[in-house]
C-alpha positions in Angstrom: -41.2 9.4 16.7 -38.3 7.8 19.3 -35.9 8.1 16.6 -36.2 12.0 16.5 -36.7 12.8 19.5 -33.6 14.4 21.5 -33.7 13.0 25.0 -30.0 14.1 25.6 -31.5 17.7 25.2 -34.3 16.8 28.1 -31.4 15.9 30.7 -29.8 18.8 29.2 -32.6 21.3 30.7 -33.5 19.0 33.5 -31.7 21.7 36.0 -34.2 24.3 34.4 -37.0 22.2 35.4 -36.5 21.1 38.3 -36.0 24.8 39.1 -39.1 25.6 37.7 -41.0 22.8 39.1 -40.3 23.8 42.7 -41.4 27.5 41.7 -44.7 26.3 40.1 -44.9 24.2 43.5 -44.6 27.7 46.3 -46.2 29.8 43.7 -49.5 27.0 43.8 -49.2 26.5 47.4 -48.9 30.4 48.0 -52.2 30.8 46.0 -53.8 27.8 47.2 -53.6 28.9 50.8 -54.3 32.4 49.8 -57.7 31.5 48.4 -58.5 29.2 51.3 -58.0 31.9 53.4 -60.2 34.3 51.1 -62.9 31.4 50.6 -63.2 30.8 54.2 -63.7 35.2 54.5 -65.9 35.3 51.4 -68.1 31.7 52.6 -68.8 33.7 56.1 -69.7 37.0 54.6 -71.9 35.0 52.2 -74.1 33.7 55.0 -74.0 36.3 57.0 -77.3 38.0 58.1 -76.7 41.1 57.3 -78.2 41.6 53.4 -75.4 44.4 53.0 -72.4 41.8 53.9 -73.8 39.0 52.2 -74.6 41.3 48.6 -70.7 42.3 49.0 -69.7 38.8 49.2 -72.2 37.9 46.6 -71.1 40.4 44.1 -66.7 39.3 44.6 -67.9 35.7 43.9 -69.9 36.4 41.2 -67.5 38.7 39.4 -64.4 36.8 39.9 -66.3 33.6 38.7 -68.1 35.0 35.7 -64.3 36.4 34.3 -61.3 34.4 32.4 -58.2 34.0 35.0 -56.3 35.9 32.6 -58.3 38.9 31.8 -57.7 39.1 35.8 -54.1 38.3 35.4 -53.7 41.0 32.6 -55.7 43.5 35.1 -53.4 42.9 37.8 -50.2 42.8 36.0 -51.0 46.0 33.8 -54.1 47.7 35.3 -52.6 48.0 38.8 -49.1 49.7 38.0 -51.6 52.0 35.5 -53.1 53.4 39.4 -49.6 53.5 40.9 -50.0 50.1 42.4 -46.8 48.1 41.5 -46.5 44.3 42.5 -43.9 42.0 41.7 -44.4 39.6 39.1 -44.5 36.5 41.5 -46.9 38.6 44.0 -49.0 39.5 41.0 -49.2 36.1 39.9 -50.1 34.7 43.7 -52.7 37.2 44.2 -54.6 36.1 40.6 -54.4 32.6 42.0 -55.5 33.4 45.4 -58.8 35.9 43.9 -59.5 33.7 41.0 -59.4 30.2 43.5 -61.1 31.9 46.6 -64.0 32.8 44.8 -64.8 29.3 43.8 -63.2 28.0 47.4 -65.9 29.7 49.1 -68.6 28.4 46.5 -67.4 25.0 47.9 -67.3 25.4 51.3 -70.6 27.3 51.6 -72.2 24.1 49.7 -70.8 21.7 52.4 -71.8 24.3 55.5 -75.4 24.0 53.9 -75.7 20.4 53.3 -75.8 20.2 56.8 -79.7 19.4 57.8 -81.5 22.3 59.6 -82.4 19.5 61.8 -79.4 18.1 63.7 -78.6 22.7 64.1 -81.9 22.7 65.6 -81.2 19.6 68.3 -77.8 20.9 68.6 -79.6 23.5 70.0 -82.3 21.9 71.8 -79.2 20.2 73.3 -77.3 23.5 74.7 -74.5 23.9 72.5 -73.5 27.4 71.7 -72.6 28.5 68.2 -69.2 27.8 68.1 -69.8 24.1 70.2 -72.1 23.5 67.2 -69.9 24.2 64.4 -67.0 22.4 66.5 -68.6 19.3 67.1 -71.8 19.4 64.5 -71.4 20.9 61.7 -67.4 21.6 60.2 -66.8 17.5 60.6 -69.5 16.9 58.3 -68.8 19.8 56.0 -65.1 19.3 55.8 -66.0 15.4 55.0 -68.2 16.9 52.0 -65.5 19.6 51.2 -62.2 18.2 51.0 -62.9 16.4 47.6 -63.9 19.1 45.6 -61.2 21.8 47.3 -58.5 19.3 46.0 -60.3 19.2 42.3 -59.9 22.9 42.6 -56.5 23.2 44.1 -56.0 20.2 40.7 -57.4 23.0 38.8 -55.1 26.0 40.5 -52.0 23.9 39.5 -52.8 23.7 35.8 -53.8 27.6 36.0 -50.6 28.7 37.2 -49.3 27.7 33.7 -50.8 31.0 32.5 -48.0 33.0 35.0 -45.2 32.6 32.3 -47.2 35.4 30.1 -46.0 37.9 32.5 -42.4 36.7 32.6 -42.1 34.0 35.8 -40.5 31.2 35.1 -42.3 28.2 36.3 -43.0 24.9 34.0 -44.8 26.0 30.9 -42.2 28.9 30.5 -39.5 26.1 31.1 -40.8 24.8 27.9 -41.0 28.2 25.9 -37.2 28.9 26.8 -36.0 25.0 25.2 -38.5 25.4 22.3 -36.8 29.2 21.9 -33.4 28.0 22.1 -33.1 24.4 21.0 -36.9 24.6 18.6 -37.8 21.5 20.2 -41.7 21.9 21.1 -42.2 18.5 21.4 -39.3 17.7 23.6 -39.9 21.3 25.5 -43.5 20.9 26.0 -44.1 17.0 26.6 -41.6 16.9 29.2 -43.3 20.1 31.1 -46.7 18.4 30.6 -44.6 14.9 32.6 -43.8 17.2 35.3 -47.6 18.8 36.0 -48.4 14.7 35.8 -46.3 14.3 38.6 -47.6 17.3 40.9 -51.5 16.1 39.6 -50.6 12.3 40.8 -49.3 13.5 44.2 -52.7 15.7 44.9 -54.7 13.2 44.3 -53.2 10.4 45.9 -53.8 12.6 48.8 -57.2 13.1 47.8 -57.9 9.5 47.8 -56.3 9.7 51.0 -58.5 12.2 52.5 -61.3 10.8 51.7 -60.3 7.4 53.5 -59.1 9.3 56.4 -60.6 12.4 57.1 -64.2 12.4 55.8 -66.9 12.2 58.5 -68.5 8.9 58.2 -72.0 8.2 60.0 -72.0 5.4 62.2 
């Protein structure tokens, strides 16, 4: 296999890569704090009180959740300029992302709000704290401790989805290997050394996963 495989072609479309790898990194980031920002929205509507708030939170979840990122991506992309909305490619891509990852952000964070036992609420109470004291000092430590791990699987997950923006035309890492296999029809060499370069972005996330979890998850005395 060594013998035919062109590495002088790799270093060749290195430049391309590295290009692409920095655009797979802002358009990840872009949608990863995009759907934190909607998962933290979507989580609070979700428990709300009010039935109305919490069915309209309820149904985005649901929907987004229950539906393939690309049929989204697709919708976006050639729904929206079909009702006079026209994005950019790299918007439309961030805003799938974001949509797609918030749903199941806010899936994640309203699991660690409610592993929090009714009980220590209730002598936070007893004790005088207010509702903000309480989720300052009571409840967020704990649920971020529970949280982090499986928002960083996720944000794992967001990374690999994003390889589904080059099928509308932005070049980021998987399309970095459809332009070599197109010019040089090198798949192996095209799409092994794209597949190195997610490695290196999944390795980074979760060495600060592991991390995280040393540092920054509540631990009971």
């Amino acid at each position: 296999m060594l013998e035919t495989f062109n590495f002088r072609v790799i270093v060749e479309y290195l430049p391309l890569y590295w290009k692409c790898f920095f655009a797979t990194l802002w358009l990840s980031g872009g949608g990863l704090v995009g759907a934190l920002v909607v998962g933290v929205v979507a989580c609070s509507m979700r428990l709300s009180e009010s039935r109305i708030v919490s069915t309209a939170a309820g149904v985005f979840i649901e929907s987004i959740r229950s539906t393939p990122l690309l049929a989204q991506l697709y919708f976006f992309y050639f729904g929206l300029p079909s009702l006079g909305i026209r994005l950019p490619e790299e918007a439309t891509g961030v805003l799938a992302l974001t949509l797609n990852s918030g749903a199941y952000m806010a899936e994640i964070i309203r699991a660690g709000i409610q592993s929090i036992s009714h009980g220590q609420i209730e002598a936070a109470v007893s004790s005088g704290l207010n509702y903000f004291q309480r989720m300052r000092y009571i409840v967020l430590p704990q649920a971020l401790g529970v949280s982090i791990p499986p928002m960083l699987g996720q944000a794992i997950v967001l990374v690999k989805d994003s390889a589904l923006l080059s099928l509308i035309s932005i070049v980021e890492l998987t399309r970095a290997g459809q332009i070599l296999t197109s010019e040089r029809f090198m798949p192996a060499e095209g799409f092994l050394t794209t597949a190195v370069f997610y490695l290196i972005i999944y390795y980074i996330l979760k060495t600060f996963s592991n991390w995280s979890q040393k540092r920054l998850i509540f631990r009971e005395a």
